[in-house]
C-alpha angles and dihedrals in degrees: 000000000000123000138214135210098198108306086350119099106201111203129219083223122039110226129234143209111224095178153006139195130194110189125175157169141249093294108044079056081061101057141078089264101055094112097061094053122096095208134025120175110217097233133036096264108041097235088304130133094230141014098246084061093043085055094050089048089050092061087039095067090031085057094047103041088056094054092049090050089054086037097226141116138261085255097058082066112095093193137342118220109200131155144176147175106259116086110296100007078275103161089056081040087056087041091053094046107084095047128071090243119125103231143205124211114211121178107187102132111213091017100051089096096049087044108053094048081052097056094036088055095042086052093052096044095049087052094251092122138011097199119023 
């Protein structure tokens, strides 16, 4: 069981991050961190019609790219946790959507991010998942 030292939770087994992806658009190129990104469209909406769909695409190839940098499958991940800002986290739904993951939609703007490490590593440290 996990333990906590006052807001700290303090797992049995530390968690790790495999991989990562970043992933942007025509902006982000643009800017002082372009060299650290895998993957930058060449205009603000990725070739999409809208940005909603530019947004989906975005978790999409950071998804993917991921999954090609630790070299496994969709089915060696035990659960995917994404979120974004539109109605029912629908552009990381629509991202989801075409892989074999059980997902969990968050929605906790700023925090997304936060949460979703925090989840990913809770899952992993409970024995729910081996890779989140």
């Amino acid at each position: 069981m996990t333990e906590r030292r006052g807001d700290t939770l303090l797992f049995h087994t530390p968690p790790v991050i495999a991989a990562q992806a970043a992933v942007g658009g025509k902006k982000e190129g643009e800017g002082p961190l372009a060299a650290h990104f895998d993957f930058l469209g060449k205009d603000a909406k990725l070739g999409q019609k809208t940005f909603e769909k530019a947004e989906s695409k975005l978790q999409e190839l950071a998804l993917d790219t991921a999954k090609r940098k630790l070299g496994i499958s969709y089915e060696d991940i035990d659960v995917l946790f994404a979120g974004d800002l539109l109605n029912q986290c629908i552009s990381s739904s629509f991202a989801a959507r075409g892989t074999s993951i059980p997902f969990l939609g968050l929605y906790g703007a700023c925090s997304t991010m936060a949460e979703s490490l925090l989840l990913a590593a809770a899952f992993a440290d409970a024995g729910f998942a081996d890779t989140a």
